[in-house]
C-alpha positions in Angstrom: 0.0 0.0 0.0 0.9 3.5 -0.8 1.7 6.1 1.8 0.4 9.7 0.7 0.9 12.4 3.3 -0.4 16.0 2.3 -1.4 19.7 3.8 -5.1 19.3 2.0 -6.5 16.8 -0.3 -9.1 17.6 -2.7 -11.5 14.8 -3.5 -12.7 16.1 -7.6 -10.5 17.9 -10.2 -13.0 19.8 -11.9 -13.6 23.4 -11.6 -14.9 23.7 -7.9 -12.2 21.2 -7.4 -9.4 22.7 -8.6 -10.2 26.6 -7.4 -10.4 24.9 -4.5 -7.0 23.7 -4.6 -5.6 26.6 -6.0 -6.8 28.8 -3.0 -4.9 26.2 -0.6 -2.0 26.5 -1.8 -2.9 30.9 -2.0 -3.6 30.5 1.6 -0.1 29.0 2.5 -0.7 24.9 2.4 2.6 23.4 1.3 1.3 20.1 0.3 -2.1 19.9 -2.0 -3.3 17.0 -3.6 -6.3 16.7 -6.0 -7.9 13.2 -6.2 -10.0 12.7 -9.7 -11.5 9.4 -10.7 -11.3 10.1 -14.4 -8.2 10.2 -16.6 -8.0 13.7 -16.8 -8.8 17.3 -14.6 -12.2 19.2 -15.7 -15.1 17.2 -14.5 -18.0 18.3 -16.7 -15.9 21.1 -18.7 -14.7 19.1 -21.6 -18.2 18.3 -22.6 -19.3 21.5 -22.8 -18.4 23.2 -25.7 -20.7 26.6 -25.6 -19.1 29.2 -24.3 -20.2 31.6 -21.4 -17.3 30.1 -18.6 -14.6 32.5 -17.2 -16.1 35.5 -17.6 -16.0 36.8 -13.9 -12.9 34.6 -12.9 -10.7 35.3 -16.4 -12.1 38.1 -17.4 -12.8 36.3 -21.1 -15.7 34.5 -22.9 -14.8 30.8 -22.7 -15.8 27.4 -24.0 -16.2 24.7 -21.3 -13.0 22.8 -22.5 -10.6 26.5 -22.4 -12.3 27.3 -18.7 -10.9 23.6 -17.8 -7.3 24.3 -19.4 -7.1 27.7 -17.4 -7.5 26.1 -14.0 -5.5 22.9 -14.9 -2.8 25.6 -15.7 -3.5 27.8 -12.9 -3.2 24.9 -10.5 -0.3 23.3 -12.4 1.6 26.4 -11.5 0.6 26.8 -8.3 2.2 23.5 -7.5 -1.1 21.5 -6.9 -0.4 17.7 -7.5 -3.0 15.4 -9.1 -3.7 11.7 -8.7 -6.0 10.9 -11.7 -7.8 7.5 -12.3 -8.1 7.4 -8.4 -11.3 6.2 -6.5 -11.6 7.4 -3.0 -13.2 4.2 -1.2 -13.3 5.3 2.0 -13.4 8.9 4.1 -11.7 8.4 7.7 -13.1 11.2 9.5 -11.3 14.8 8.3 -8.0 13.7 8.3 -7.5 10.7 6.1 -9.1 8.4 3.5 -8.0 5.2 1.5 -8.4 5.5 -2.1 -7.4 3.3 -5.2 -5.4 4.3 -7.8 -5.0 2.6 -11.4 -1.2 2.3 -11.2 -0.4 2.7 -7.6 -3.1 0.1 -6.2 -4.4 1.2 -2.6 -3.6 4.3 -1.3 -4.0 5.4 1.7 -3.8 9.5 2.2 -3.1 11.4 5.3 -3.8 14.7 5.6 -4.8 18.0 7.7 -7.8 19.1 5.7 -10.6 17.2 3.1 -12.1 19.3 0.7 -15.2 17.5 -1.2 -16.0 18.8 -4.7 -17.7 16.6 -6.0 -20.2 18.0 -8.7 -23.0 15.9 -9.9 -23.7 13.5 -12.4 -26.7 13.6 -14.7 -28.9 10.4 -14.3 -31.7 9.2 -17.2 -34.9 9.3 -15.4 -35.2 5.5 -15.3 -32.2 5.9 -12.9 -33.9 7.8 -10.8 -36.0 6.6 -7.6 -39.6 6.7 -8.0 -41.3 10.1 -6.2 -44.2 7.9 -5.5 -42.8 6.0 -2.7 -40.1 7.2 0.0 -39.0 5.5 2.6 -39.4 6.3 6.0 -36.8 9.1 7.8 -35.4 10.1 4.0 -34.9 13.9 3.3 -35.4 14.7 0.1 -34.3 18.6 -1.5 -36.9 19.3 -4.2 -37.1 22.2 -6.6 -40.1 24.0 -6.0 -40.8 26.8 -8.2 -44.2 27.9 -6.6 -42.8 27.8 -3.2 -39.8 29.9 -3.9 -39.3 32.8 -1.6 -39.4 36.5 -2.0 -35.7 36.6 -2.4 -35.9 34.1 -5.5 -34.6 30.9 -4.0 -36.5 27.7 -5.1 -35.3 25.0 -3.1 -37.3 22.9 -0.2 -36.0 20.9 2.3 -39.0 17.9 2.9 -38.1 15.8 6.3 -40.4 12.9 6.3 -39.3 12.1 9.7 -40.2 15.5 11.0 -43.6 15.7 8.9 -42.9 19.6 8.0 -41.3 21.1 5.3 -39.3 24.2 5.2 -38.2 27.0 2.8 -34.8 27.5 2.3 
């Protein structure tokens, strides 16, 4: 097994992920470590080819794929290290988590900080639980644009288990 020891490990590599990372090493970490379970930084980015990114951040109309190749750079010169094809299979608290990596087998990370930036993954609907049934004690976050409040948020947090349901 693989000994990794690092300031602040950052589980995702794409754009949350490696900001993220990128203000670690700003804010004085020595040792930062993204961990990315594809074979390459950028998460969704590559994929999305319309522009509209880095407008705020870069100050320039970007494609999906150039937004990506400004962080990777941004983070390549800040000294971030990257482990890519790398599952993390288990969170030990905040201070450690074992992971496997394609060429390295198990890994098994130490570090002072865990930063989770994650992003989402679109699911067909089939995928997708039924809304009919839920089981009992779930909380479920549903968009509710009737419910939205007068500030324009449109989320709702539902606790079965506490029969209620609140605006957030």
């Amino acid at each position: 097994m693989t000994r990794l020891c690092c300031d602040v490990a950052v589980i995702g590599g794409g754009p949350a992920g490696l900001a993220a990372a990128c203000a670690a090493r700003q804010e004085g970490a020595d040792r930062v470590v993204i961990i990315e379970r594809n074979v390459e930084l950028g998460g969704i980015l590559p994929q999305c080819i319309h522009n509209g990114f880095g407008v705020r951040i870069f100050g320039a109309d970007l494609t999906g794929p150039e937004y990506a190749t400004r962080w990777i750079d941004r983070a390549t010169d800040a000294g971030v290290e990257v482990l890519l094809d790398t599952m993390v299979l288990e969170v030990r608290g905040a201070n450690g988590m074992l992971a496997c990596n394609a060429s390295l087998g198990l890994v098994d990370i130490d570090c002072a900080a865990i930063v989770a930036c994650m992003g989402c993954r679109e699911r067909p609907r089939g995928a997708l639980p039924s809304l009919a049934r839920v089981p009992r004690g779930c909380i479920r976050l549903a968009p509710r644009s009737d419910w939205s409040t007068s500030r324009g948020m449109s989320l709702v947090s539902v606790s079965s288990s506490l029969a209620r349901a609140t605006l957030v």
